[in-house]
C-alpha positions in Angstrom: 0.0 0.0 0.0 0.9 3.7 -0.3 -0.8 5.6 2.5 0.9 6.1 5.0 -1.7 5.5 8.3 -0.7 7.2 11.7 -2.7 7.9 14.9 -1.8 11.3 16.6 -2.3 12.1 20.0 -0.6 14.4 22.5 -0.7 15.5 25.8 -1.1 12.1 27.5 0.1 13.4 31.3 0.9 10.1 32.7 0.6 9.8 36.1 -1.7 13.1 36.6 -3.3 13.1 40.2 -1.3 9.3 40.6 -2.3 9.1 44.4 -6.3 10.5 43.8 -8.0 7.0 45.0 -11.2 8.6 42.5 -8.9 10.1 39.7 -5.2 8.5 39.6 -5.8 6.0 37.0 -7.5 8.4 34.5 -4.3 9.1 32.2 -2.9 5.5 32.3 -6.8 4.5 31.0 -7.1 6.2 28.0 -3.4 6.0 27.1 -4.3 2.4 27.0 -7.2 3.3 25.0 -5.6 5.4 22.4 -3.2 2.2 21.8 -5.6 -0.1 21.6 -7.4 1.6 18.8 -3.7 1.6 16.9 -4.2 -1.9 16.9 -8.0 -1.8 15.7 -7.0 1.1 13.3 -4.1 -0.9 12.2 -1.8 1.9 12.1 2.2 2.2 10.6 2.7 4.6 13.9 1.4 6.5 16.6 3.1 10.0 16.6 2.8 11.9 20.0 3.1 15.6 20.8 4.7 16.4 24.0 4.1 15.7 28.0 3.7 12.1 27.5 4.5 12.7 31.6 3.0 15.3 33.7 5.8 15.4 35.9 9.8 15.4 34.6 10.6 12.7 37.2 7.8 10.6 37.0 7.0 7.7 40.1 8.5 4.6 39.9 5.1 3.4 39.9 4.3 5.7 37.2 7.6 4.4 34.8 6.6 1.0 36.0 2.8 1.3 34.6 3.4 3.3 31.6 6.5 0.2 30.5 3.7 -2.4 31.1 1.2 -0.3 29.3 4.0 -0.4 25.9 5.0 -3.5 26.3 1.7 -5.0 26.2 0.7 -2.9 22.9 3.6 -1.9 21.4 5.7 -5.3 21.2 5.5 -7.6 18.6 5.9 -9.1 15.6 3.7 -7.4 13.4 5.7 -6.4 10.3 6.7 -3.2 9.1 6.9 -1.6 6.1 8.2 2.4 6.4 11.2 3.1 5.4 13.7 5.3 7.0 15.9 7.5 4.6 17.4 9.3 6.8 20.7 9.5 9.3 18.8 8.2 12.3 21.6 8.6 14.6 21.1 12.7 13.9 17.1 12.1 13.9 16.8 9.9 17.6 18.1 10.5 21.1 18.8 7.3 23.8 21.8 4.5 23.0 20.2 3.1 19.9 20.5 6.1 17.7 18.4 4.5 15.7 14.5 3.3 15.3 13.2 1.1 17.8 11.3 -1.4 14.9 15.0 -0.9 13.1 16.6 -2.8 16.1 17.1 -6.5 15.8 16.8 -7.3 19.5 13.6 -5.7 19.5 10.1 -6.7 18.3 7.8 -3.4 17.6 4.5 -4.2 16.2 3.0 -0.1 16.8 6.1 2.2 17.0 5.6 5.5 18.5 7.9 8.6 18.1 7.2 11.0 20.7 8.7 14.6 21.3 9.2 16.3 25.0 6.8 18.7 26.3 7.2 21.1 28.9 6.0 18.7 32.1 8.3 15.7 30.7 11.6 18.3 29.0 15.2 17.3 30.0 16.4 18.6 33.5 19.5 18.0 35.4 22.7 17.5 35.4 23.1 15.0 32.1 19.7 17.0 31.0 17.9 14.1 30.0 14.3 13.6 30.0 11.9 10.1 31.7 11.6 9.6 27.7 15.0 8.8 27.4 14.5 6.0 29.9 11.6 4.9 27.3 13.9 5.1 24.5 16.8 3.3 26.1 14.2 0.8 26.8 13.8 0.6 23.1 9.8 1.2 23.9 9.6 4.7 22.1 11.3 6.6 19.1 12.5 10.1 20.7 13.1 13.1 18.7 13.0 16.3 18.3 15.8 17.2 21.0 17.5 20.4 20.8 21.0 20.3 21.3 21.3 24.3 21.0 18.9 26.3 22.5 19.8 29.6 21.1 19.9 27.9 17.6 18.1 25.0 16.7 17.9 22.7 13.5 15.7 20.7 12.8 16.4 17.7 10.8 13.8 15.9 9.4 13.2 11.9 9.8 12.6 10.7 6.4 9.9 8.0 6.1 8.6 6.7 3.4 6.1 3.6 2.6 5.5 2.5 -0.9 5.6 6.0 -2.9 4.2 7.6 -0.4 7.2 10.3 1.6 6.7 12.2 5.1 9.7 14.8 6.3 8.5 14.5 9.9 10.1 17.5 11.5 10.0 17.8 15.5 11.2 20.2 18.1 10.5 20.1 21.8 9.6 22.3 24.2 11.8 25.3 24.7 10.7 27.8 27.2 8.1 30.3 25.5 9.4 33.8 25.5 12.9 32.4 24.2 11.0 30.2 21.3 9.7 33.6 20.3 12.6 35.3 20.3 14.2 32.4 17.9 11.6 32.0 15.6 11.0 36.2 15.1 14.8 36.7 14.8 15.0 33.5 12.3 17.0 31.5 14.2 14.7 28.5 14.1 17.0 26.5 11.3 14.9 23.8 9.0 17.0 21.3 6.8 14.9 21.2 4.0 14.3 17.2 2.8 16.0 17.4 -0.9 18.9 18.6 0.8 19.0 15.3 2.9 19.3 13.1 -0.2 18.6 12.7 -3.6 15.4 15.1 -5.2 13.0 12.9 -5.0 12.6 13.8 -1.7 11.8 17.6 -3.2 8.0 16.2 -3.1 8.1 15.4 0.9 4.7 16.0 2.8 6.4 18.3 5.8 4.7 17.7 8.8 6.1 19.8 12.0 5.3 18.5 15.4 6.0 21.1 18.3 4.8 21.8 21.6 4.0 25.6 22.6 1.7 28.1 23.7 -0.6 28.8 20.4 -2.9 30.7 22.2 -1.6 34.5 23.2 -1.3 35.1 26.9 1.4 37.6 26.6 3.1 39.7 24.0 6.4 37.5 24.0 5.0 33.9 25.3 3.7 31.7 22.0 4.8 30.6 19.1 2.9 33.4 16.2 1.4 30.8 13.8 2.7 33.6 10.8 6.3 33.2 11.7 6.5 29.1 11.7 8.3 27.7 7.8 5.8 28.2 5.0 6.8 24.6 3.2 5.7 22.7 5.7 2.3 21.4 4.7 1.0 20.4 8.3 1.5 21.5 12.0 0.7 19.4 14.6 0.2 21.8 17.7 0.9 20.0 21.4 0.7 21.6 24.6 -2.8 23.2 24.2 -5.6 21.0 25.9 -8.1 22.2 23.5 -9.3 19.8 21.0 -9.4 21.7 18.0 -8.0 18.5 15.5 -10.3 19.3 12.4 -7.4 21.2 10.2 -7.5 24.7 10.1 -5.8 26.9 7.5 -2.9 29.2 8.1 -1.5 30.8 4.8 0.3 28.2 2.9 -0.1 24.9 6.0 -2.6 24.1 8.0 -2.8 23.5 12.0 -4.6 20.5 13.9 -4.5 20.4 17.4 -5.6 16.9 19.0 -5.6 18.5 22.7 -4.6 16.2 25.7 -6.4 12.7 26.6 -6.9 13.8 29.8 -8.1 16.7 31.8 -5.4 18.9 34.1 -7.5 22.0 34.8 -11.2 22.4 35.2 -11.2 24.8 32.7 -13.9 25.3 29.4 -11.3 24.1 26.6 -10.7 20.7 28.9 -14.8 20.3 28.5 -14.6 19.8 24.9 -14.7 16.4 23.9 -11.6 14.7 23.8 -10.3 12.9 20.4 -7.6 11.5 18.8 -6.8 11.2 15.3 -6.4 8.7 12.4 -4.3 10.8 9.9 -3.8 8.5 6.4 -1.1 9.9 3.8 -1.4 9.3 0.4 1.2 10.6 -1.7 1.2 14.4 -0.8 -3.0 14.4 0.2 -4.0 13.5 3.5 -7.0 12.3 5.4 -7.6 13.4 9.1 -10.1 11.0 10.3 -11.8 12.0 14.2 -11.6 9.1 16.8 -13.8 9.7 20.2 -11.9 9.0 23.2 -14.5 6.6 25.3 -12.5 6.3 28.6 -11.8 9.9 29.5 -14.4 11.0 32.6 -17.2 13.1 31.9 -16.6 16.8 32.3 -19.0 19.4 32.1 -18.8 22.8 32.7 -20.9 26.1 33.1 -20.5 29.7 33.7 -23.2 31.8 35.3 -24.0 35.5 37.0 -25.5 35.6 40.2 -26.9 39.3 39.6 -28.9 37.9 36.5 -31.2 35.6 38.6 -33.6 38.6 40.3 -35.2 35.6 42.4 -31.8 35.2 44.5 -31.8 37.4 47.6 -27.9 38.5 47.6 -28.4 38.8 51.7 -30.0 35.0 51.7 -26.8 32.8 51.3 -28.7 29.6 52.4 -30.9 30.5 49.4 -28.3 31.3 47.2 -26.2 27.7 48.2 -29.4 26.0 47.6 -29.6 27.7 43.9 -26.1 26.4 42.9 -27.1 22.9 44.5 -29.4 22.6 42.1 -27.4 23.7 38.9 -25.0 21.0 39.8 -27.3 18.4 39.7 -28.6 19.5 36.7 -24.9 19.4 35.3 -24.5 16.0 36.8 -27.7 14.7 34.8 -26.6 16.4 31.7 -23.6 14.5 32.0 -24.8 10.8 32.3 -27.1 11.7 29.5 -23.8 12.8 27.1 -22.1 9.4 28.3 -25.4 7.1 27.6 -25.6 9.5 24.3 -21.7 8.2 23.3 -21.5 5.1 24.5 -23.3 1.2 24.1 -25.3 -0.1 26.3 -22.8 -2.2 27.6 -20.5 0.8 28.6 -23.2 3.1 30.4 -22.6 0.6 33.8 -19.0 1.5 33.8 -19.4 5.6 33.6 -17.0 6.9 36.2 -18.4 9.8 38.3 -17.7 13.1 36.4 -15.9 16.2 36.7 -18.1 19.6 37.5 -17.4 22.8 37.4 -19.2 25.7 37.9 -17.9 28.8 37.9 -20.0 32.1 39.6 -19.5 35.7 38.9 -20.8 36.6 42.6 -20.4 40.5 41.5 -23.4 42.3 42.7 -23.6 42.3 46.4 -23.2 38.3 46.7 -20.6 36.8 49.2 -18.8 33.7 48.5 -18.8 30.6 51.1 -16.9 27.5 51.6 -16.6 25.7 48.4 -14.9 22.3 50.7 -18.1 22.6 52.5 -20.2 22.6 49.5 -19.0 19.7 48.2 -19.6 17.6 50.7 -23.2 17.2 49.4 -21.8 15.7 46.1 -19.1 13.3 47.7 -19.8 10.4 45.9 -22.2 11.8 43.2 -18.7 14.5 41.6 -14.7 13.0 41.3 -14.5 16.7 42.2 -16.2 17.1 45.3 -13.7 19.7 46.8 -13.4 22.0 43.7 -16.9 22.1 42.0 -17.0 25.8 42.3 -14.8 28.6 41.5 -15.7 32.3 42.8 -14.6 35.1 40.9 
């Protein structure tokens, strides 16, 4: 065959909330998921984008769970059939230098090439990251390393399946405000794919996976979509939780952003519905196919005023407590009708309890309370019980 089939993900933050009794297997569940459906996909590779870990020095429990969790999906003896052109010793960090599937002491059925993220980057004093461990391991391909901050170059990892071509280009994270230093003073250095090897690589689908702020919080700390290469033909955007993965255009590439697997922060972008995706690769024409994630926990979330309900007394805070009681249950039955909506009938038993927030503009001559307090009502109804609401 000639397409090229991989399954992107990012933002898998292993180990999140590890010792939560409600919460701590959330990101090692869907991880699992999102190789499973490799498998059921029958995918050439899985390419993640960043914070594989949430923490740079994961648990041993966490290392010891995440190596079961790629053993178990990842090894085999499922042929492969891409092709790498390029010098892999330049293109992969750990003691192989090479490919894991390129190994011949090791079996890969699903191989996965994975860049660092900011939770997960190198730290200390050999600077290395938990994905080196992976890769020494010969479980993951790492890539995307920067050996010189204050001038990067990117070389690309040339694959190619039948006469199908990807220059996969990575770079991980680099603290925000000096990324957009480099990349507005041009010091962001691509090596272009036909000057890797003969000109039939000129035709190369460029694909550039990175992991930065996208969205503006300050005048210095994202990466400005208008400044990134414009021969590459696709971004793929880690770090922002938001899943945005339907392509979007930006002058001469375009952008998807698969947001993270799991949530972090009980914010409105973590409530959208969380997706991988099934990208196929066809000569220089792609597919990006949208793949539900059915393990992450329900999330809803809602915003409301106080001052815009004239039947709340802003004096009465019994009354107003009671008020927000009820919204959360409303939120809580809006939820198990959005899993029962997604999921067979044979799933809806094993919905875990979800994740609520509600955040309250109390503006108006309201007075908070004690949110710990609240929450106690909705102890075993919420995975949240102690942070439903947020004043502000």
């Amino acid at each position: 065959s000639n397409s090229l089939r991989i399954l992107i993900a990012t933002d898998n933050h292993l180990g999140y909330l590890e010792r939560d009794p409600i919460r701590g297997q959330d990101s090692f569940n869907t991880f699992e998921e999102i190789l499973l459906l490799a498998a059921e996909k029958d995918v050439d590779m899985i390419i993640l984008g960043g914070d594989l870990f949430h923490d740079s020095t994961p648990s041993v429990s966490c290392l010891t769970k995440t190596t079961e969790i790629l053993s178990r999906h990842c090894l085999g003896d499922r042929p492969n059939s891409v092709m790498i052109a390029s010098d892999q010793s330049v293109n992969f960090e750990g003691s192989f230098k090479s490919a894991n599937y390129y190994n011949p002491n090791i079996n890969i059925s699903y191989p996965i090439f994975t860049i660092h993220g900011n939770h997960d980057r190198p730290i200390g004093i050999s600077n290395m990251s938990a994905l080196n461990h992976l890769a020494n391991a010969g479980l993951i391909n790492y890539f995307g390393y920067c050996h010189d901050p204050e001038r990067p170059v990117l070389s690309p990892i040339l694959l190619q399946k039948g006469d199908t071509k990807l220059a996969l280009y990575g770079i991980g994270n680099i603290p925000d405000e000096r990324m957009h230093r480099l990349w507005r003073t041009g010091k962001v250095v691509f090596q272009r794919a036909e000057d890797e090897g003969p000109n039939r690589w000129a035709d190369a689908f460029s694909m550039l996976v990175l992991h930065q702020n996208r969205a503006q919080h300050g005048a210095t700390n994202h990466v400005r979509e208008e400044d990134i290469h414009q021969f590459l033909d696709l971004v793929f955007w880690g770090h922002e939780h938001e899943c945005r993965l339907r392509p979007e255009n930006c002058q001469s590439f375009e952008i998807t952003q698969p947001g993270s697997s799991v949530a972090t922060s009980l914010c409105q972008g973590e409530a959208v519905p969380k997706h991988v995706g099934l990208m196929t690769l066809t000569g220089h024409k792609y597919a990006l196919e949208e793949i539900p994630l059915k393990t992450v926990r329900p999330f809803e979330f809602q915003h409301i005023a106080l001052a815009l309900f004239s039947e709340i007394d802003p004096q009465n805070q019994e009354e107003c407590e009671k008020f927000l009681e009820n919204i959360v249950n409303a939120m809580i039955e809006r939820s198990k009708k959005r899993w029962i909506r997604d999921h067979t009938e044979e799933e809806e038993d094993a919905m875990p309890l979800p994740l609520i927030r509600l955040r309250v503009d109390y503006s108006g001559g309201y007075s908070s309370f004690n949110v710990h307090r609240f929450g106690i009502t909705f102890s075993d109804k919420v995975a949240n019980p102690k942070d439903i609401l947020q004043f502000h």
